[in-house]
C-alpha positions as CSV (number, residue, x, y, z in Angstrom):
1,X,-161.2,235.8,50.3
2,X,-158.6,238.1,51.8
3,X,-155.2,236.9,52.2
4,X,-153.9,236.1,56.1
5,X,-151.6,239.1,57.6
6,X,-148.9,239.1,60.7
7,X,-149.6,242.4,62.4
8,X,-146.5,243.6,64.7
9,X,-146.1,246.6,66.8
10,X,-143.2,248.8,67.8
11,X,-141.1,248.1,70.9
12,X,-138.7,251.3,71.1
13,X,-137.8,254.3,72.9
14,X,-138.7,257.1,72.4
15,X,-142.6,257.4,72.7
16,X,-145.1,260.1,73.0
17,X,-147.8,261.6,71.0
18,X,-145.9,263.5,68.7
19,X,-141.9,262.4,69.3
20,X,-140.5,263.6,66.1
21,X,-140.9,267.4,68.2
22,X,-139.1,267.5,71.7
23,X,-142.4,268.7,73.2
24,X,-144.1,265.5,72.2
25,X,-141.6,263.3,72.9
26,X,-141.5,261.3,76.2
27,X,-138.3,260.1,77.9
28,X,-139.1,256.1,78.3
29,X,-136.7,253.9,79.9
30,X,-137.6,250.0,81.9
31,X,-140.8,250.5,83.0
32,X,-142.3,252.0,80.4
33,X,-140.7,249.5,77.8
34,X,-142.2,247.0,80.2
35,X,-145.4,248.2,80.2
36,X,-145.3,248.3,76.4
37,X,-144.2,244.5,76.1
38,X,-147.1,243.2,77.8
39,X,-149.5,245.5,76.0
40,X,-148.4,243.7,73.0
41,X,-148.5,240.6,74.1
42,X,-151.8,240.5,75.7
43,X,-153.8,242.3,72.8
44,X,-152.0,239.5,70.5
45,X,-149.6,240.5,67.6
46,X,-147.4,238.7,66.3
47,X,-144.3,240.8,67.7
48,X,-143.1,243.3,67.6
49,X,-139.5,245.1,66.2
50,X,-136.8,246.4,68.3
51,X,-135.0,248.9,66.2
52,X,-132.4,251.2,67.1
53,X,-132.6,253.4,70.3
54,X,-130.6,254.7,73.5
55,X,-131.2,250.9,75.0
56,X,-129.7,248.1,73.0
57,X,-132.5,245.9,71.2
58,X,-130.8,242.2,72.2
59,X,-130.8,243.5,76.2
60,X,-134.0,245.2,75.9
61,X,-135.9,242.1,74.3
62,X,-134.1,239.6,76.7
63,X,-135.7,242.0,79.6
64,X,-138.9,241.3,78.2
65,X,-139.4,237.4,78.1
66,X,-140.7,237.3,81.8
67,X,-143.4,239.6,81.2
68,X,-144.5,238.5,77.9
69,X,-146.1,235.1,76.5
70,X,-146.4,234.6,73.2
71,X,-145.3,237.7,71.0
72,X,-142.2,237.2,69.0
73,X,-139.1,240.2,69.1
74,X,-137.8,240.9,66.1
75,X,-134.3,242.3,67.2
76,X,-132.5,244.2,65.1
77,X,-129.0,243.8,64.1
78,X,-125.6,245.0,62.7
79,X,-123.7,242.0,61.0
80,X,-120.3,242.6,62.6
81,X,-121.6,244.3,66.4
82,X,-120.9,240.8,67.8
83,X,-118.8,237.6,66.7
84,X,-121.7,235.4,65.0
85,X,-120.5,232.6,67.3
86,X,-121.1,234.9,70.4
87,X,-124.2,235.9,68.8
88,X,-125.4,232.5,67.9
89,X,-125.6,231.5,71.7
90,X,-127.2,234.3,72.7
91,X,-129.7,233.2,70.5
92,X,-129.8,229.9,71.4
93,X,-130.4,231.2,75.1
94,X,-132.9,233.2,74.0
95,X,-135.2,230.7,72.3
96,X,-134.6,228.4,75.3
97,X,-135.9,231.1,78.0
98,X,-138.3,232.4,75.8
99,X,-139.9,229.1,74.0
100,X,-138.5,230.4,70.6
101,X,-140.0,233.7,70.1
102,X,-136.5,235.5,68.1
103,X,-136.5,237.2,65.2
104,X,-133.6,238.9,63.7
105,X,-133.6,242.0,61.4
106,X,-130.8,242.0,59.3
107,X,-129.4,245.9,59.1
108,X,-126.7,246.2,56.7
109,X,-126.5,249.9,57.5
110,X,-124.3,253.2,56.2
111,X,-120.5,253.7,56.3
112,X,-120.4,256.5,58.8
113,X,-122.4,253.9,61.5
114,X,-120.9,250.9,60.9
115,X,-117.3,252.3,61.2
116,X,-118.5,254.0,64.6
117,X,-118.7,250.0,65.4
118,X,-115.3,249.1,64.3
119,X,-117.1,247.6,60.6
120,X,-114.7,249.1,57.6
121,X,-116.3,247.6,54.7
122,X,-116.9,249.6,51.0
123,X,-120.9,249.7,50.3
124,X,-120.7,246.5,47.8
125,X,-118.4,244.6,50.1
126,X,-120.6,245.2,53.1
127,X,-123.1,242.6,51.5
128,X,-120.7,239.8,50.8
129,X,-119.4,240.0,54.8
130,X,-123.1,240.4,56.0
131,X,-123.7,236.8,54.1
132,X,-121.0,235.0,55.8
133,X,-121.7,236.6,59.3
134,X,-125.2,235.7,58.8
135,X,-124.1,232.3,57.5
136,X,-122.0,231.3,59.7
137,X,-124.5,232.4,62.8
138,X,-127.1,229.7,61.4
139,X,-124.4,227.5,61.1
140,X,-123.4,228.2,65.0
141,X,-126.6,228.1,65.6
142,X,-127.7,224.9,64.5
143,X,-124.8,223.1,66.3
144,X,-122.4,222.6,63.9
145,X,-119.1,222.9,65.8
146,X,-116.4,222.5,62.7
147,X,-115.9,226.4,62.1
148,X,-115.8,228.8,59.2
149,X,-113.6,229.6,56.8
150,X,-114.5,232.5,54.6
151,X,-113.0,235.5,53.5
152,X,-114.3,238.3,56.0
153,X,-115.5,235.6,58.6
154,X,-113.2,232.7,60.3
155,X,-113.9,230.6,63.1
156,X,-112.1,227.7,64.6
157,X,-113.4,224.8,65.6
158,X,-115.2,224.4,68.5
159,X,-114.9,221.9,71.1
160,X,-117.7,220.9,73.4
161,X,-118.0,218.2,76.3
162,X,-114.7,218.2,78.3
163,X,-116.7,219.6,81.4
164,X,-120.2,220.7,81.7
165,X,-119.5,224.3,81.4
166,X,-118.4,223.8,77.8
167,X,-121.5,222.8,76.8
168,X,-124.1,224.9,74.9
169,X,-127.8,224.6,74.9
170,X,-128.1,224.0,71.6
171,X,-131.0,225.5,68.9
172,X,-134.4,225.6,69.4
173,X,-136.0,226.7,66.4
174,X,-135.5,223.9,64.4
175,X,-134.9,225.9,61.1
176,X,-133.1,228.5,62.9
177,X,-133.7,231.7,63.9
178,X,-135.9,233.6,61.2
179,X,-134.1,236.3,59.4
180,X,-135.7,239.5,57.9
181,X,-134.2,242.5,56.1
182,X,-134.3,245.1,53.4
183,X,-131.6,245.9,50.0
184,X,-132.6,247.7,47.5
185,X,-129.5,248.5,45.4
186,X,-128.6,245.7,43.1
187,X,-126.1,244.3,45.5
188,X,-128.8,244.8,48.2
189,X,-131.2,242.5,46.5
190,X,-128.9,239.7,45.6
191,X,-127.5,239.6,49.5
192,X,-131.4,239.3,50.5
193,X,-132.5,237.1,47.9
194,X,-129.6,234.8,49.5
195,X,-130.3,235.2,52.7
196,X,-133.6,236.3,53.9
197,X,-136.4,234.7,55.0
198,X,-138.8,237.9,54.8
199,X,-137.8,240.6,52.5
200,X,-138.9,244.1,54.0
201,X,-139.2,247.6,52.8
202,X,-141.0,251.0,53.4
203,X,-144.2,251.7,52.4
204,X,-144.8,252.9,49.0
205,X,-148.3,252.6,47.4
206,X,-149.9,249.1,47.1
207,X,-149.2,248.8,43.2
208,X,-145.4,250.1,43.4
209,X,-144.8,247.9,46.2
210,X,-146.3,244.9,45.3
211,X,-144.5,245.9,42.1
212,X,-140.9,245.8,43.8
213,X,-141.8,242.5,45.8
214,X,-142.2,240.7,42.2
215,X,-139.0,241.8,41.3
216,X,-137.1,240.6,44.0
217,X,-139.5,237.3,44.0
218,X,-138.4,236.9,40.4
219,X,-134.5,237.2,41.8
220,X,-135.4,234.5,44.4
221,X,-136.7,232.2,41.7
222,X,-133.1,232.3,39.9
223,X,-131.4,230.6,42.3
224,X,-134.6,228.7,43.4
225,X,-135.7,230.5,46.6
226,X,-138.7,232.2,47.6
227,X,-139.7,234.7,49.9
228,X,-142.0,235.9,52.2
229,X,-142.5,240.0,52.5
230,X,-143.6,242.9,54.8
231,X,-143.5,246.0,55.1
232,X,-143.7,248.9,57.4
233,X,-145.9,251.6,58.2
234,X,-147.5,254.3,60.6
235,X,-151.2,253.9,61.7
236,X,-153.6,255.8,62.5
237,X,-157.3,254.4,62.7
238,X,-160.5,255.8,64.5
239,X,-164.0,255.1,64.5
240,X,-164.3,257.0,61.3
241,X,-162.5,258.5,58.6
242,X,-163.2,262.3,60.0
243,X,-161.8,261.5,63.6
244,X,-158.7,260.0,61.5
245,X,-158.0,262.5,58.9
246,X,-158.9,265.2,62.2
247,X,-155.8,263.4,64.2
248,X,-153.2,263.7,61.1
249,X,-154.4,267.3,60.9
250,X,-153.5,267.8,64.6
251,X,-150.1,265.9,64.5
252,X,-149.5,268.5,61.5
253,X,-150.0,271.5,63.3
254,X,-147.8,270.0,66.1
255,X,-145.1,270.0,63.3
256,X,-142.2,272.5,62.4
257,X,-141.4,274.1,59.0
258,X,-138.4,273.4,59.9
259,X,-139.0,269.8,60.4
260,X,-140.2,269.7,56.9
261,X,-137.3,271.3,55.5
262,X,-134.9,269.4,57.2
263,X,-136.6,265.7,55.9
264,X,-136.5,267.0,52.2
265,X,-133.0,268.3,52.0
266,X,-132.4,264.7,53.5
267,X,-133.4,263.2,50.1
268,X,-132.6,266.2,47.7
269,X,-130.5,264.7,44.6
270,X,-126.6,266.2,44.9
271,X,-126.5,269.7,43.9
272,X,-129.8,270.8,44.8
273,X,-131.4,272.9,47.3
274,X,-135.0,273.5,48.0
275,X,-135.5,276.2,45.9
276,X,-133.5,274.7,42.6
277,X,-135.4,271.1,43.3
278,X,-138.4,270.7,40.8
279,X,-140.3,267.7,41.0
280,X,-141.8,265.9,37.7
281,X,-144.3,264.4,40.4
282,X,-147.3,267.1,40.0
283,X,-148.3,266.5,43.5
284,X,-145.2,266.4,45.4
285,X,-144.5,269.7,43.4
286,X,-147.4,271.3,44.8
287,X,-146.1,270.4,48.1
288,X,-143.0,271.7,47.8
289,X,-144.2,274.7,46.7
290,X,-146.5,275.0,49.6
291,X,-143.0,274.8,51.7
292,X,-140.8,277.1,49.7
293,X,-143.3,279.6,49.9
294,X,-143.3,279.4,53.9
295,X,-146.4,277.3,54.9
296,X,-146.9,273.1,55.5
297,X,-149.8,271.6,52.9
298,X,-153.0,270.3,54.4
299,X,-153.0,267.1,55.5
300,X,-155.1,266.3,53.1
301,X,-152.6,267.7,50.7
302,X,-150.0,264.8,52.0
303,X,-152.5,262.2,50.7
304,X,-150.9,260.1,47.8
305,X,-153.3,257.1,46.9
306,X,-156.4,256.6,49.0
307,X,-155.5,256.7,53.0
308,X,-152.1,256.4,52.4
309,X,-150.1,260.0,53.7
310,X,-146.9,261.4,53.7
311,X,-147.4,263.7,57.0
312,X,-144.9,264.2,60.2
313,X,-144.1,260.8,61.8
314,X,-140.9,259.8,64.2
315,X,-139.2,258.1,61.3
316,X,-139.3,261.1,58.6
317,X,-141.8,263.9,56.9
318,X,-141.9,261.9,53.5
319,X,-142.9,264.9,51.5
320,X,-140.7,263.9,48.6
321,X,-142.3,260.5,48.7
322,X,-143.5,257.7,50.7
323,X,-140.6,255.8,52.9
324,X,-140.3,255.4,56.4
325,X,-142.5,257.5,58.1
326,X,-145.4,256.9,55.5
327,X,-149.1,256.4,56.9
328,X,-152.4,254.9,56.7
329,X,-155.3,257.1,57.9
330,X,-159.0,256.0,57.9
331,X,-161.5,254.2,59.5
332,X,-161.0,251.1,60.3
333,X,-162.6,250.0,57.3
334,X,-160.5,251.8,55.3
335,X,-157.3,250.5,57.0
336,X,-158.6,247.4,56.2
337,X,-159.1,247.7,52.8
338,X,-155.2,249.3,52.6
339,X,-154.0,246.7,54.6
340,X,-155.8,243.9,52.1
341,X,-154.8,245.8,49.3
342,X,-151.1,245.3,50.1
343,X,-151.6,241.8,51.3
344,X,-152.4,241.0,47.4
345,X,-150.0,242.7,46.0
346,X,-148.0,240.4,48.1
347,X,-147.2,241.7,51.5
348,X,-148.2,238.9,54.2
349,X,-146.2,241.0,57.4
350,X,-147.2,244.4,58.7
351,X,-144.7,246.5,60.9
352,X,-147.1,249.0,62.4
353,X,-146.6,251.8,65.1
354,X,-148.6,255.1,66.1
355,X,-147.8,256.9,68.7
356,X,-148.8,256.9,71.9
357,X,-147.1,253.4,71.3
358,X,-149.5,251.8,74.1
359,X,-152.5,254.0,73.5
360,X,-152.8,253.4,69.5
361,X,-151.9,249.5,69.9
362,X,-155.1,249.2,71.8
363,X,-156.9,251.4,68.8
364,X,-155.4,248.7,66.1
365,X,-156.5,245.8,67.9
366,X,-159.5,246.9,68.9
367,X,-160.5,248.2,65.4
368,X,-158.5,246.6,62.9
369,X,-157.9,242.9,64.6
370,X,-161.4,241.7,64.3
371,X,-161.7,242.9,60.4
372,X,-158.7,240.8,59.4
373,X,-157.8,237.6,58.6
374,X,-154.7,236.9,61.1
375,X,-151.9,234.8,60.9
376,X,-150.5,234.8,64.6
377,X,-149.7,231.2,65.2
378,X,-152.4,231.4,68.3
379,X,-156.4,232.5,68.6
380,X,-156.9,236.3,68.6
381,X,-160.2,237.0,70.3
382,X,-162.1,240.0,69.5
383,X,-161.6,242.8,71.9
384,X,-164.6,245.0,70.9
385,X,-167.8,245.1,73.1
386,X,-170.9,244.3,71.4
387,X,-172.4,247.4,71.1
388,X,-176.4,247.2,72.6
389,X,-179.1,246.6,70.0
390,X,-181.3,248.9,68.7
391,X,-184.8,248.9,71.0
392,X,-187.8,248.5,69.3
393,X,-190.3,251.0,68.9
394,X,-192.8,249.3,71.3
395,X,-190.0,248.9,73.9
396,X,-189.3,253.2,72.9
397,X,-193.1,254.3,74.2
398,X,-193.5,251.7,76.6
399,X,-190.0,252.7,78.8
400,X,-188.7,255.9,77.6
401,X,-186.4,255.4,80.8
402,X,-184.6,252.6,79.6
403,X,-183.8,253.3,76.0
404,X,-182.1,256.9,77.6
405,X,-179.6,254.6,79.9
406,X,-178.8,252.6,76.7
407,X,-177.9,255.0,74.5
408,X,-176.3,257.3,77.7
């Protein structure tokens, strides 16, 4: 019996067919975003995340409640960007205007970006401010008016009632506002252990992720939490696995050398270049070599366990090993199967994109939705039209006519 899935989109600027390449990347600002929102809503995911862009993700999903119903907006979120009180009534206005359809993603981010937002806090230290900020915004949240006292975060108390102005709306989500977020230093996975209520990370293969989601489970279970988990990943499904596997070869041809070179010096060890780098992984290796010697592998090349490929996305060209911009090509059969696979190994979200964002969202749930068990919180109905059936043979030499508009 497989295991119920959340399936969410991708609700950020840039789009286009190939973005990671200013040729394939499309300038999208309101109306387009717009356009985007509703697609998601109406083919029924379960959201969809706002990550970082030129538009801010809290403004950009508070745009969006008129047009939408029922998807949820996972917004994501620097600890620190805004006061948590401030933050926590936005979030109570949110859930108000929108019937309770907030998500927040937890990004702890690097010391370059957060001290571009006034954040000065060591790598270790980051974690510890993140849990009161995060803390005391639930706190907020749920009403409590008393304060905070901690060491990175104060608030005093706040009074309410001496005119109406003063007055907040008060929560909506009655356990809060669902948080979700990825650590995966030691540090990272105690803060989220703490925290979280859904533990992400990138894409790796089924058995090594599920493999990492037990080990931060087994963290939970010290201090007597558990967890759910999801993950995130690139898509790109067809009718069969040749049209697939023919699209990832496309999107690599649309790719630079360049490109690729850039991405692996981005995760190179200290010291090494390129051409010093050796790989104990025989089949990132051969892939390297296929760079270094002036060339991009097949895409076939990129494929590290079965429809699971490490080829040109917006979010990186993994060819040192899966992470963000990792892939599932196939059928929608195979997809399936992937997307089960993961699911019992422990992963009950998917974050999905493919680009065209509104284009390929119409593929997934046309193809994917109606072979998977979903866990939306409403009905999904089956988008797919029945395809005609097969005439019979009597029917073939009695109206040769009508079987040639049928299959037309």
């Amino acid at each position: 019996m497989s295991r119920p899935v959340k399936l969410l989109w991708y609700l950020t600027a840039p789009d286009g067919p190939y973005p990671w390449a200013p040729e394939g990347r499309w300038e999208t600002g309101f109306d387009h975003l717009q356009q985007l929102a509703i697609t998601i809503d109406r083919l029924g995911f379960y959201g969809a995340l706002l990550g970082s862009s030129a538009f801010e993700s809290l403004a950009v999903a508070a745009a969006m409640i008129p047009a939408t119903e029922r998807m949820r907006f996972l917004v994501a979120q620097h600890p620190g960007e805004l006061s948590p009180a401030v933050l926590a009534k936005y979030a109570q206005s949110f859930d108000h205007f929108s019937n309770g359809r907030l998500l927040f993603n937890v990004v702890n981010g690097n010391d370059a970006g957060l001290a571009a937002l006034g954040i000065h806090y060591p790598h270790d230290e980051r974690y510890d401010f993140s849990f009161e900020y995060w803390d005391a915004f639930r706190r907020v949240y749920g009403g409590d008016r008393s304060g905070y006292d901690g060491r990175h975060v104060k608030l005093a108390p706040r009074g309410e009632g001496a005119a109406p102005m003063s007055v907040w709306a008060g929560p909506y989500q009655p356990a809060g506002v669902p948080l979700w977020g990825a650590g995966t230093s030691a540090p990272g996975v105690a803060h989220s252990v703490k925290l979280l209520d859904t533990y992400l990370s990138f894409a790796s293969t089924p058995p090594l992720l599920g493999d990492k989601f037990r080990r931060v489970g087994a963290e939970a279970a010290k201090i007597g939490r558990s967890l759910d988990y999801g993950t995130r990943l690139q898509v790109i499904v067809r009718e069969t696995e040749e049209e697939a596997w023919a699209h990832a070869e496309w999107l690599l041809s649309r790719s630079s050398l360049d490109h690729a070179r850039r991405s692996i010096a981005m995760r190179l060890p200290p010291g090494e270049t390129l051409e010093t780098y050796r790989s104990e992984d025989p089949l990132i290796e051969r892939n390297l070599e296929s760079v270094r010697q002036g060339r991009l592998p097949s895409a076939r090349d990129l494929e590290i366990y079965p429809n699971v490929w490490v080829g040109p996305a917006w979010f990186g060209f993994d060819i040192m090993g899966p992470a963000s911009g990792t892939t599932l090509v196939g059928s929608a059969e195979n997809v399936a199967a992937r997307i089960r696979e993961y699911a019992d190994q422990g992963t009950s979200a998917f974050i999905l994109s493919g680009f065209p964002l509104i284009a390929e969202a119409h593929r997934v749930a046309d193809l994917l939705f109606p072979l998977l068990d979903l866990d939306h919180g409403f009905d999904v109905p089956s988008l797919r039209v029945p395809r005609p059936a097969e005439p019979s043979a009597r029917h073939d030499k009695q109206a040769p006519g009508a079987v040639e508009r049928l299959v037309a």
